[in-house]
N, C-alpha and C positions, 0 to 999 in steps of 0.2 A: 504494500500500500504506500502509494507515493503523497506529499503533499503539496498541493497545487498553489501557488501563490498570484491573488489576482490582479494584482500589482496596484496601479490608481483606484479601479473602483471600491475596493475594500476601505480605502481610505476617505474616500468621499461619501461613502458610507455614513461615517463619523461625523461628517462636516455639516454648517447648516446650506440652507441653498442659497440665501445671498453669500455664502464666501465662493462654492462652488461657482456661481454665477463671477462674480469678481475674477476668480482664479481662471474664469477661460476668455474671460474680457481682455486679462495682463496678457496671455499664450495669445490670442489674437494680435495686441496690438505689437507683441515682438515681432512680429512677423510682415509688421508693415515694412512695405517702400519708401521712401521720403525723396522726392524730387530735389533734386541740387538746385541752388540757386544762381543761374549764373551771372555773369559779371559783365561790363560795356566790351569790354576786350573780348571775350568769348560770345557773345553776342553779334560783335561786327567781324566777326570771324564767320560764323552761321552764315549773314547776310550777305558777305562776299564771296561764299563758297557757293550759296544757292545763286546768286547771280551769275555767274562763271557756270556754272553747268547750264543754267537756260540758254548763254548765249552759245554757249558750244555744243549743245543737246546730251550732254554728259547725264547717265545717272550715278547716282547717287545710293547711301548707306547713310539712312536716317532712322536717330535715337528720338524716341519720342514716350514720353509720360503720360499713362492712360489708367483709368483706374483703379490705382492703387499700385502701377507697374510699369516696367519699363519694356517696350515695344521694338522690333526690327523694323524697318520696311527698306527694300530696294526700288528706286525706281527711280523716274525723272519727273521733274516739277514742270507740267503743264500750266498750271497759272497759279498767280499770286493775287488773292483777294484780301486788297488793302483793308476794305469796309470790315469783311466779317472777321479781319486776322484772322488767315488760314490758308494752308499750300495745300495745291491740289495736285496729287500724285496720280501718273499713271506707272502699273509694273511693268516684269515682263511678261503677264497675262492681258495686258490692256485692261486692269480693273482700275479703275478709279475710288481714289481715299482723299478721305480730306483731314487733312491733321492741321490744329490749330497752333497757333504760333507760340504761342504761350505754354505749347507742351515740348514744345522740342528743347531735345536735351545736349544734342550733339549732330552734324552733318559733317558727313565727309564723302570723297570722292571714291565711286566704287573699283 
């Protein structure tokens, strides 16, 4: 006869449920993403990169923050909508994405 050990639930067993509630709120929110902030320099770096690949038809290898996470996309920047802040990617399927400006994290050449 062996003895089984049930690891957590035995112990939350014991607990009340506002802490058990608590305790998987903190294991949630470790596991968040946090968007970098970045800076005028790395900023005007993005905007001349995305400029340079429009005029050259270059694509591109774009980091971009989306809920609660950080995103790939390859593709080339079809247009730039100043109004809504937002670049409008097509890949190499011809699907069309639109990532807003305020989520990008990083652009580079592919």
């Amino acid at each position: 006869m062996s003895i089984r050990d049930r690891g957590a639930i035995k112990w939350t067993a014991m607990m009340l449920p506002e802490h058990v509630k608590k305790l998987r709120e903190f294991d949630w929110d470790q596991n968040k993403k946090v968007k970098p902030e970045l800076d005028e320099q790395q900023l005007e770096l993005i905007e001349e990169t995305i400029c340079e690949a429009m005029a050259e038809d270059l694509f591109l290898c774009i980091t971009y923050f989306k809920h609660d996470d950080f995103h790939l996309l390859i593709g080339k920047v079809h247009y730039v909508d100043t109004y809504k802040r937002e670049l409008r990617i097509v890949d190499y399927h011809n699907e069309l994405y639109k990532i807003k400006l305020d989520d990008l994290v990083d652009v580079k050449f592919h």
